[in-house]
C-alpha positions in Angstrom: 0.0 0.0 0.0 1.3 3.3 -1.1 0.8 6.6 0.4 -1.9 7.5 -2.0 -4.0 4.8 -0.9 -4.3 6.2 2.3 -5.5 9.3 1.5 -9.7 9.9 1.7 -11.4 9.0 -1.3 -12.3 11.7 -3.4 -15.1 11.2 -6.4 -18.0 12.8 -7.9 -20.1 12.6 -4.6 -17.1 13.7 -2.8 -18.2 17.5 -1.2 -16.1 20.0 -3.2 -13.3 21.3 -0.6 -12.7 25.0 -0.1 -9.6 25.4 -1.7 -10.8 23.7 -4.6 -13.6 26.4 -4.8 -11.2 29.3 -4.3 -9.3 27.7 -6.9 -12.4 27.3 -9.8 -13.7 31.0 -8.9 -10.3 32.5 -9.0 -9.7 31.1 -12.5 -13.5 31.4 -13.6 -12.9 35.1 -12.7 -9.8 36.5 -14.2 -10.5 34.2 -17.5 -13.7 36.2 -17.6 -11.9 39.7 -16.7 -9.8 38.2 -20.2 -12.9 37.5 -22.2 -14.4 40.6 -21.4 -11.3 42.6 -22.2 -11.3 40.5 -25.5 -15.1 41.4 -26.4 -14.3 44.9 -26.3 -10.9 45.5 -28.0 -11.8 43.5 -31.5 -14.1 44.3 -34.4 -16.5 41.9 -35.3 -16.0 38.5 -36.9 -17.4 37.4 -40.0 -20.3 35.5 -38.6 -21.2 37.9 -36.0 -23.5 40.3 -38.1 -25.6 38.0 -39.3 -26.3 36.1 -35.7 -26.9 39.3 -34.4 -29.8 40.9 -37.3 -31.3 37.6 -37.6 -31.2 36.5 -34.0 -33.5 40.1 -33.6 -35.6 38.7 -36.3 -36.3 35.7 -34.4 -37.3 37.2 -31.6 -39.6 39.8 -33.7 -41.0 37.4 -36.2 -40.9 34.1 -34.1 -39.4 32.4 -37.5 -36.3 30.3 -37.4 -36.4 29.9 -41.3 -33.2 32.7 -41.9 -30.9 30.5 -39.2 -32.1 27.1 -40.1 -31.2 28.0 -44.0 -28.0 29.1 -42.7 -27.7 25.7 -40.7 -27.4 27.4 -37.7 -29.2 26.3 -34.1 -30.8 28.7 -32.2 -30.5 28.9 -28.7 -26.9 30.8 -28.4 -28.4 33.4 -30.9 -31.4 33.7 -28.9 -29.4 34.3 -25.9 -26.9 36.6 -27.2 -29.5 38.5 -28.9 -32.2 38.7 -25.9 -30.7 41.6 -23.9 -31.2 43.3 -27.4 -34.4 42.4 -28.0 -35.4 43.5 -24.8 -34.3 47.1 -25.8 -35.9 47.5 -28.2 -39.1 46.7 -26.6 -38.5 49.1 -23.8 -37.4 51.8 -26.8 -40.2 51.2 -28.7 -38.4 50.9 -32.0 -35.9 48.3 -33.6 -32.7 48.8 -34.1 -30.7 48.9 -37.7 -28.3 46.2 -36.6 -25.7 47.2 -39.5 -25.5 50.9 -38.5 -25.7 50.0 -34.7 -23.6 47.1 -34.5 -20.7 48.9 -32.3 -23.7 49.4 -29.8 -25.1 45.8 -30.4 -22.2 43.4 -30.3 -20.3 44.2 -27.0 -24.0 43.6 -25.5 -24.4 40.4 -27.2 -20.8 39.4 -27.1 -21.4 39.5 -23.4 -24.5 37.0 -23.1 -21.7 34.4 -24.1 -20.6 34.2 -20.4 -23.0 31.7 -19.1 -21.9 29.2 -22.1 -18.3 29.9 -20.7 -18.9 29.6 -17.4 -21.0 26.4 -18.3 -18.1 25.0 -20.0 -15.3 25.2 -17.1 -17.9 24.1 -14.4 -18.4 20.8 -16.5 -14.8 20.5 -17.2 -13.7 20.7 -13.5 -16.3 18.4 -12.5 -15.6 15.3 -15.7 -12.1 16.0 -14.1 -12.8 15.4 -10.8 -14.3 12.7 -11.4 -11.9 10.6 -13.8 -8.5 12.2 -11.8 -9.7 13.5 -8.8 -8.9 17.0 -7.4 -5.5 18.1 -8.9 -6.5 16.6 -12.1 -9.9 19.2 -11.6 -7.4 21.9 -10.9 -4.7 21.6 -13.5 -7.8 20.8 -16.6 -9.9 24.1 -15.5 -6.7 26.2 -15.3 -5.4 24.8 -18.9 -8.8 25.3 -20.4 -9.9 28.7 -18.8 -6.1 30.1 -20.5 -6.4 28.2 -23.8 -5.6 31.8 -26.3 -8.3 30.2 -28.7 -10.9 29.4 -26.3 -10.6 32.4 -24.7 -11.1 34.3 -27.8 -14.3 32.3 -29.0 -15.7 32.9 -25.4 -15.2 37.0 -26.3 -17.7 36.3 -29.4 -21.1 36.4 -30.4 -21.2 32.7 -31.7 -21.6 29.1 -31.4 -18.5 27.3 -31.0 -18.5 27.8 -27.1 -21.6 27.5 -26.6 -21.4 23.6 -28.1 -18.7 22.7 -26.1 -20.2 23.9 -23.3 -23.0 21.5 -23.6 -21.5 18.5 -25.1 -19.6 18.7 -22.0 -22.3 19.2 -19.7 -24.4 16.3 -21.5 -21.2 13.9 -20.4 -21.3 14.9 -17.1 -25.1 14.2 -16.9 -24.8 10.9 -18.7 -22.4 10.0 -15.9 -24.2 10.9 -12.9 -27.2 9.2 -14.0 -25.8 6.1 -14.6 -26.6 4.6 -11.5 -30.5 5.9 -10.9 -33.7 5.3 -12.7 -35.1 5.9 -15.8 -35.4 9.7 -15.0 -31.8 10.8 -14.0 -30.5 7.9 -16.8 -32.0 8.4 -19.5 -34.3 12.1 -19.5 -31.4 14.6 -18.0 -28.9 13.0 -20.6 -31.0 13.5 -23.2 -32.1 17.0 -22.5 -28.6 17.9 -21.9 -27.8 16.4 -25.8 -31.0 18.6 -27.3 -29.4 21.4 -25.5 -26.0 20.9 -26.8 -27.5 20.6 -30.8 -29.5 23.3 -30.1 -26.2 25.3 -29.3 -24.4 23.9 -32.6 -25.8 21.3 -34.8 -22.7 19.4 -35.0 -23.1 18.1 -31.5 -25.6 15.8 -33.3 -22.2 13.6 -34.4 -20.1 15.1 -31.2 -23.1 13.8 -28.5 -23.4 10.4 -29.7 -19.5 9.5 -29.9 -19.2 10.5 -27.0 -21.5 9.0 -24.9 -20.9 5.6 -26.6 -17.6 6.0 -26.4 -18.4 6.2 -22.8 -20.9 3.6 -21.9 -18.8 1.1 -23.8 -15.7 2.1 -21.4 -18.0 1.3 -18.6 -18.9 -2.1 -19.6 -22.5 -0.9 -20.9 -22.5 -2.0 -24.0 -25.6 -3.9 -24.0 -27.3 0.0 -23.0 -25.4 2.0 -26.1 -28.5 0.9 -27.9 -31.4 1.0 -25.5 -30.2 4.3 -23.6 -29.2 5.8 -26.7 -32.7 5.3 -28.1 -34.4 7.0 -25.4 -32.0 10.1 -25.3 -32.2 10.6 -28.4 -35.7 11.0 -28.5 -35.5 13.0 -25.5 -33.3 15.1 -27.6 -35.3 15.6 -30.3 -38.4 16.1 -29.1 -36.7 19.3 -27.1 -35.0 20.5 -30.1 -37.9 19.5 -32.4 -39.7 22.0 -29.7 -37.8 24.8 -29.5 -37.0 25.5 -32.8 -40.7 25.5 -34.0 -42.2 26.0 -37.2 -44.0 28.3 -39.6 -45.7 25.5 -40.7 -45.8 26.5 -44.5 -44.3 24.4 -47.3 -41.0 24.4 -48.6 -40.5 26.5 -51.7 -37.4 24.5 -53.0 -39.3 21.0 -51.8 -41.8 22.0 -54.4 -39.4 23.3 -57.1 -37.3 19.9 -56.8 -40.8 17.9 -56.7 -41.5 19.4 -60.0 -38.7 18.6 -61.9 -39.4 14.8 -61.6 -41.2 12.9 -64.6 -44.7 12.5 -64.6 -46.2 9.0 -63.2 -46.9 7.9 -60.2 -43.9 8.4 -57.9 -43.6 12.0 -59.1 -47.2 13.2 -59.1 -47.5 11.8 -55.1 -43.8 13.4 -54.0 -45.4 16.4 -55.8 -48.5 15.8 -54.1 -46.6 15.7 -50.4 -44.6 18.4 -51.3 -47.5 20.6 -52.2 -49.1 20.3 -48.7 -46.7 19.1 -46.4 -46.9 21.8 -44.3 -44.2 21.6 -41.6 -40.9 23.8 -42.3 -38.9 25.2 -41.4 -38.1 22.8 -38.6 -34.7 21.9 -37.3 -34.0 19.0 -39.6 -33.6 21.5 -41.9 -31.0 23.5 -39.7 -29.1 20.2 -39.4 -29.3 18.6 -43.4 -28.1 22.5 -44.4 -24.9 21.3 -41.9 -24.6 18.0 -43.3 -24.8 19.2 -47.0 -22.3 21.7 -46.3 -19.8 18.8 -45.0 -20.7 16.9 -48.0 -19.5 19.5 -50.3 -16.5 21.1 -48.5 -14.5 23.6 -49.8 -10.8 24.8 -50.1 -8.5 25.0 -47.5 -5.4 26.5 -46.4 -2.8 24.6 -44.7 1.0 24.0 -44.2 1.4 27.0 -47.0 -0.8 25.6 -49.6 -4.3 26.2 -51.2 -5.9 23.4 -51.6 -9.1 23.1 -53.3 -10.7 20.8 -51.0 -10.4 19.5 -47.8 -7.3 17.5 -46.6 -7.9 14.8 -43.9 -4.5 15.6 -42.2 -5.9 19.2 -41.9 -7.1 19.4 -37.8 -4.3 17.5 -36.4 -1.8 20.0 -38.2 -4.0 22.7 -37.1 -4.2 21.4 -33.4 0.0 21.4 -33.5 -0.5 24.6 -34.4 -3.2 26.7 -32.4 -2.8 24.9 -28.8 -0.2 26.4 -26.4 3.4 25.2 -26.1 2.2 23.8 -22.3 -0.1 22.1 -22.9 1.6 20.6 -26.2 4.5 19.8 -23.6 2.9 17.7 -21.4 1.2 15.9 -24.1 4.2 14.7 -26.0 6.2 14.4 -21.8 3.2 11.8 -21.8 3.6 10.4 -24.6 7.5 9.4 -24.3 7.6 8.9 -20.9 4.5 7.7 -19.4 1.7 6.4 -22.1 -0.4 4.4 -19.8 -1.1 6.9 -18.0 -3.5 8.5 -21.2 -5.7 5.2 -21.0 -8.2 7.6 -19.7 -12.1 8.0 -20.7 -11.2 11.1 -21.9 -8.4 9.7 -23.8 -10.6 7.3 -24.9 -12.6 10.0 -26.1 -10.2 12.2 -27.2 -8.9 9.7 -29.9 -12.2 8.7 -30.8 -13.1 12.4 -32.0 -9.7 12.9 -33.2 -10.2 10.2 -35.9 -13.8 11.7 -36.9 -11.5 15.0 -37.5 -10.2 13.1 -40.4 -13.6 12.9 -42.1 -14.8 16.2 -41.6 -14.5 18.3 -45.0 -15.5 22.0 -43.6 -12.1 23.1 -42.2 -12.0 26.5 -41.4 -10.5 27.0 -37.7 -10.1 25.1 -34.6 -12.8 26.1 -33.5 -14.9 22.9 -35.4 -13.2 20.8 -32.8 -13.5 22.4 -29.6 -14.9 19.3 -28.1 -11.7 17.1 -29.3 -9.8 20.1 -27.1 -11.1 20.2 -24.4 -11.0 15.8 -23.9 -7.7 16.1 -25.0 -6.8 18.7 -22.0 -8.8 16.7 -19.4 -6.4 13.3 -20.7 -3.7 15.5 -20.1 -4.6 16.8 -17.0 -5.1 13.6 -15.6 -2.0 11.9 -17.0 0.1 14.3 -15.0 -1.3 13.5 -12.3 -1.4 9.8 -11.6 -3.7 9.2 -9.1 -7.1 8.1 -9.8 -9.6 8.4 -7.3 -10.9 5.6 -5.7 -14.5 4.5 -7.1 -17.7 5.1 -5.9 -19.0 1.8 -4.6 -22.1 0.6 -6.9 -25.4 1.7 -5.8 -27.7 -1.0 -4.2 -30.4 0.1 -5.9 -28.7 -1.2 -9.3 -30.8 -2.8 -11.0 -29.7 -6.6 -11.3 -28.7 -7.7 -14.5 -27.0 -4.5 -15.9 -23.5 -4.5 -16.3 -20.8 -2.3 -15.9 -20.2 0.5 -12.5 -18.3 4.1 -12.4 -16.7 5.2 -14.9 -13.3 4.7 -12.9 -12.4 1.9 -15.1 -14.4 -1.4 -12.9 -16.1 -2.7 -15.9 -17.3 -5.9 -17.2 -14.5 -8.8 -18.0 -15.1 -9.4 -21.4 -14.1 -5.6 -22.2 -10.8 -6.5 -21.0 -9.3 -6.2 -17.8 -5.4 -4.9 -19.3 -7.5 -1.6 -20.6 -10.8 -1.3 -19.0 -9.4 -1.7 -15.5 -5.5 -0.8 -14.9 -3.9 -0.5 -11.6 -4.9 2.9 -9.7 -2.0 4.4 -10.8 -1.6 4.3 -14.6 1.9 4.9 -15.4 3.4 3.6 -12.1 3.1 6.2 -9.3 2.8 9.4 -10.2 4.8 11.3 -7.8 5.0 14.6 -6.9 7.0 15.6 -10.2 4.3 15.5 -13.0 1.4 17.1 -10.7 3.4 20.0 -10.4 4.6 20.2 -14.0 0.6 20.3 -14.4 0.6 23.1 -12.3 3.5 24.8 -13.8 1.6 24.3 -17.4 -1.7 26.3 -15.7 0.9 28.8 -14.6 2.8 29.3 -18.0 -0.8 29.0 -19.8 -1.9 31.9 -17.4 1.1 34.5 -18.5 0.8 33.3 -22.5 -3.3 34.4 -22.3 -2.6 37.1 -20.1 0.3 38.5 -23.2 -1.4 37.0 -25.7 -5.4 39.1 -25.1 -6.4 40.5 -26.7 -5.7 38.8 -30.0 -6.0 35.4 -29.1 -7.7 34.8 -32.5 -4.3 35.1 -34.1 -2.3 32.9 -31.6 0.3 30.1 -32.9 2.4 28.6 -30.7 6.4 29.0 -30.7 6.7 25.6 -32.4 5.1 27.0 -35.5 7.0 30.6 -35.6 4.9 32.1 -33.2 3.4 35.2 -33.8 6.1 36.4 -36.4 4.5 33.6 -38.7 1.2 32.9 -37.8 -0.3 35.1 -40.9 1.6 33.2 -43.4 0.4 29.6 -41.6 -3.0 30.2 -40.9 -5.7 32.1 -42.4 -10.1 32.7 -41.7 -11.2 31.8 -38.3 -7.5 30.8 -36.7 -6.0 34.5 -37.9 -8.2 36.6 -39.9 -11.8 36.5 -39.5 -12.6 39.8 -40.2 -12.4 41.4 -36.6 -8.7 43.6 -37.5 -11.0 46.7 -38.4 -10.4 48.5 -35.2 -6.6 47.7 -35.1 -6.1 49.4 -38.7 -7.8 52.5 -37.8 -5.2 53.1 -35.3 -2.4 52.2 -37.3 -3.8 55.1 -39.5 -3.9 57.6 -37.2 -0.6 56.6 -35.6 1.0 56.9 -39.0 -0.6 60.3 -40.1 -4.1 59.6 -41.0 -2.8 58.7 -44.9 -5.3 57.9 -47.8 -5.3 53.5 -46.9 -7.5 51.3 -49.8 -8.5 48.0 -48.0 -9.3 45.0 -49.5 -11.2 43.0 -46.2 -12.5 39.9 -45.5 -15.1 40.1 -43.3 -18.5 41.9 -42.3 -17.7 44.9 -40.5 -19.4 47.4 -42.0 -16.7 50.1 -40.5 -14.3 48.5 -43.2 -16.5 50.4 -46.0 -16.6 53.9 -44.3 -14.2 56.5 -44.0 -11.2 57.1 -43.3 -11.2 53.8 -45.5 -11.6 53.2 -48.9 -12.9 50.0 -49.6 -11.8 48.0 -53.3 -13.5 44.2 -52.9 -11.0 42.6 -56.1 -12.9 39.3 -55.5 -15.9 40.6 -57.0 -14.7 43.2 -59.1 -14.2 43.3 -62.9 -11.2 44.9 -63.0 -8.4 43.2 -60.4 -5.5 43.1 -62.4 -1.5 44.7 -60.4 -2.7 47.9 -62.5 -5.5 48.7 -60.7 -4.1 47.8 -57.5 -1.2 50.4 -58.0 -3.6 52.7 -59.1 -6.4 52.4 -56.6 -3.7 52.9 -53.7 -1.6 55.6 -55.5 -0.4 57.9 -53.1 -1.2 55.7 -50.0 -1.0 52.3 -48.6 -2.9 49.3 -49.6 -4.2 46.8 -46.7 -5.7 43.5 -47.5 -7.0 40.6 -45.3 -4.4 37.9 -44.8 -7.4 35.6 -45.5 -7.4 36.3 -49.3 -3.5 36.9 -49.4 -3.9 32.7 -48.4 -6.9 31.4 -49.1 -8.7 33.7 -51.4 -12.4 31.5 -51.1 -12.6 29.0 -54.2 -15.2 30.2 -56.4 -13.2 33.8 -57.0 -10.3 31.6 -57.6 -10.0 33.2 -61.7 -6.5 33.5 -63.6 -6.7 37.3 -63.2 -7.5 36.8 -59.6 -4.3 34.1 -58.7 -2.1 36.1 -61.2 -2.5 39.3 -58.5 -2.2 37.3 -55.6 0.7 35.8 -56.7 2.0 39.8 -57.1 0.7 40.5 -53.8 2.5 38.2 -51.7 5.7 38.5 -53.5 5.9 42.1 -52.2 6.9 43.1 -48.8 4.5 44.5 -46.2 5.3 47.5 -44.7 3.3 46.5 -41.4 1.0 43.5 -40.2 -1.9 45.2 -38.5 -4.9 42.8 -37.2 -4.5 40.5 -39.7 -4.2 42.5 -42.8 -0.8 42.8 -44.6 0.0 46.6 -45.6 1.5 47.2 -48.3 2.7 50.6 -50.2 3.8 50.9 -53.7 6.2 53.2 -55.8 
């Protein structure tokens, strides 16, 4: 018997201690102070705009036909967009969200909060859980100081907001495992329609999860049977919320019409004619499925490619997480591997491999789930310890396999990987659980210089800042929110005439003191016109198109200036836009 297995056991049920609450509020708070200091120092991001005029809609028209065509779920819009909503009614008028989006967006940027503070609170608890109380420490420290997330939290949008309850929907799935059909079955599956109601991707993300899960636990034989029922739980709610206008489907009918006469076609014509149930949220999720189906272009490892690459989220992963965390992954690897064999690791790899079948890859942000299991693993790795496991409840029902999700699972799962020694690795020391804590530390001091631009971040192994425009590109570097950061480069450097060629939808970027030349949709794009526009004055265009100028503007003319472009030299790099100025 070792020292550790002296100690008190510490679980789920375990009462949280008081330093362990001191520790979550102190990082919930200054990661907040961070996000809020985030929120208000960048323009808006390409998607923000639109969440934040048709989230208004929504809440004027009660229609969730503009975001389901978009493929996007409602709840985070309706949240972020409430407070504003609420304005206007007290104002009596509605607001132009395009000319009022500087008041709008810090407002709405804000109402992200609760998703973020969601997310670390289900983080620290999975991680209490699987590694006990370190392990809690050293996860919600690494996540609450991840540059990325910490960015995303700052923004009117989704990807947070999923994590958040993909997360939460695990930890309900493992707290019921041991009660009735209620806390089983119901809270799981409300927790799931949450999370797709977030993001519609959490319709793959939730189910390989908790499979993933329940087969780590022995329950295989209940993958099927509990999966049914919360996934009908799940759709009912979302089913629910999102509603319907309960009209037909205009492009239904247009497809419908286009098949042959006969039978089959004149009864789909018939159906499509009167089936009156859209939009619904089926739609919101096919418009995200079609949209993986088709893909598009990427940009990766200094190359345009003109679709997606399935090597494309690891090398982005390598790329966007921090050197700490990075560290103590690969310290795991090569020293202690075992000690991985985690059900976060478990999961981790699982959604790691679905990465490679995913064909929309524009930012990290798509895999925020794969992140944050991967910084749980790693968080428990370096500490060793597992707590000890709850004891099974006698109220189990008999005949059902499997117990916590500490690792005591059926035989025939296997006893070398479903139930290793309490501490995997050998014993973990005092050595690793204070690297951990060194990793929150370092972590801590990269977001702290790294904020407000944690949008931009790479990680030294890449170049760093110095590189990051020529590695990465839309969401992970420019996505449209370096609007305020060029107006101050103009007035620091005399207020000069500045053309700008911008990706993104801040409407700022097409008023004065700019002047705005969009070459992607213009007739004449040639170096010509380029030198002629900016004559006199500097020329600023988003790193996005320098990189990855989207596929369908992709014409001779177009690549022959590009190609131009990036063989000059910048004068400056100023919020994501390269600045150039020509004899």
């Amino acid at each position: 018997m070792t020292a550790d297995d002296t100690r008190p056991p510490t679980g789920p049920t375990t009462p949280l201690r008081r330093r362990e609450l001191a520790w979550f509020t102190l990082v919930l708070v200054t990661s907040s102070v961070l996000v809020v200091y985030t929120s208000r120092s960048i323009g808006p991001t390409f998607d923000e705009p639109f969440y934040i005029a048709k989230g208004l809609d929504h809440w004027h028209t009660g229609s969730p036909k503009a975001l389901m065509r978009a493929g996007t779920m409602p709840l985070p819009v309706d949240a972020q967009t409430l407070p504003l909503h609420l304005w206007e009614r007290h104002r009596g008028e509605r607001f132009n969200a395009v000319e009022k989006m500087d008041l709008l967006l810090p407002i709405a940027r804000g109402m992200n909060l609760p998703f973020w503070w969601l997310l670390l609170a289900s983080a620290f608890r999975l991680a209490r859980r699987w590694g006990g109380p370190a392990a809690a420490g050293i996860a919600v420290g690494l996540l609450a100081f991840e540059p990325s997330f910490v960015a995303h939290a700052a923004l009117a949008t989704t990807d947070i907001a999923v994590t958040a309850g993909v997360l939460a929907a695990t930890n309900a799935l493992l707290r019921g495992r041991e009660g009735g059909w209620w806390r089983r079955v119901f809270v799981p599956g409300a927790w799931a329609g949450l999370a797709v109601l977030c993001k519609a991707s959490a319709v793959t993300f939730v189910p390989l999860v908790f499979a993933a899960l329940l087969w780590w636990r022995g329950e295989a034989r209940r993958i099927v049977r509990d999966g049914f029922g919360i996934g009908v739980v799940a759709a009912v709610l979302v089913f629910g919320y999102v509603g319907s206008d309960w009209a037909v489907e205009p492009s239904f009918v247009k497809w419908a019409n286009t098949l042959p006469e006969g039978e089959p076609g004149d009864a789909v014509r018939t159906v499509a004619a009167r089936l009156r149930i859209f939009p619904n949220a089926a739609e919101g999720v096919i418009q995200q499925v079609k949209h993986n189906v088709r893909g598009h272009g990427v940009y990766t490892l200094g190359e345009y490619h003109p679709r997606a690459v399935w090597y494309y989220f690891p090398v982005v992963l390598s790329q966007k997480l921090t050197e700490p965390v990075l560290l103590l992954l690969l310290g795991c690897l090569a020293f202690r591997p075992r000690s991985l064999v985690s059900p976060a690791g478990l999961v981790a790899i699982l959604l790691l491999i679905f990465s490679l079948t995913c064909r929309v890859q524009i930012g990290v942000r798509l895999v925020f789930p794969l992140v944050a299991f991967l910084i749980l693993a790693v968080s428990i790795a370096v500490c060793g310890r597992r707590p000890h496991p709850p004891a099974p409840s006698p109220s189990r029902r008999a005949g059902v396999q499997g117990g916590s999700d500490s690792g005591r699972a059926a035989p025939v799962m296997g006893r070398v990987i479903l139930n290793p020694p309490r501490h995997w690795g050998g014993s973990p020391g005092e050595v690793t659980s204070l690297l951990g804590w060194l990793a929150v530390l370092a972590s801590a001091i990269l977001a702290l210089l790294t904020a407000p631009h944690g949008l931009r971040y790479q990680n030294q192994f890449w170049g760093g800042a110095a590189r990051a425009g020529n590695n990465l590109t839309d969401s992970n570097f420019d996505w449209g929110q370096g609007i305020p950061e060029l107006r101050d480069w103009w007035r620091a450097n005399g207020e000069p005439r500045l053309t700008v060629w911008y990706y993104g939808t801040d409407w700022n970027a097409f008023r004065p003191p700019f002047h705005p030349v969009q070459l992607h949709v213009s007739k004449d794009r040639g170096v010509e016109f380029v030198k002629r526009t900016s004559a006199g004055g500097y020329f600023a265009v988003g790193r996005t198109f320098l990189t990855a100028c989207p596929g369908t503007y992709r014409q001779p003319d177009m690549l022959a200036t590009l190609a131009w472009l990036n063989a000059q030299q910048p004068v400056a790099e100023v919020g994501g836009f390269a600045v150039y100025k020509f004899e």
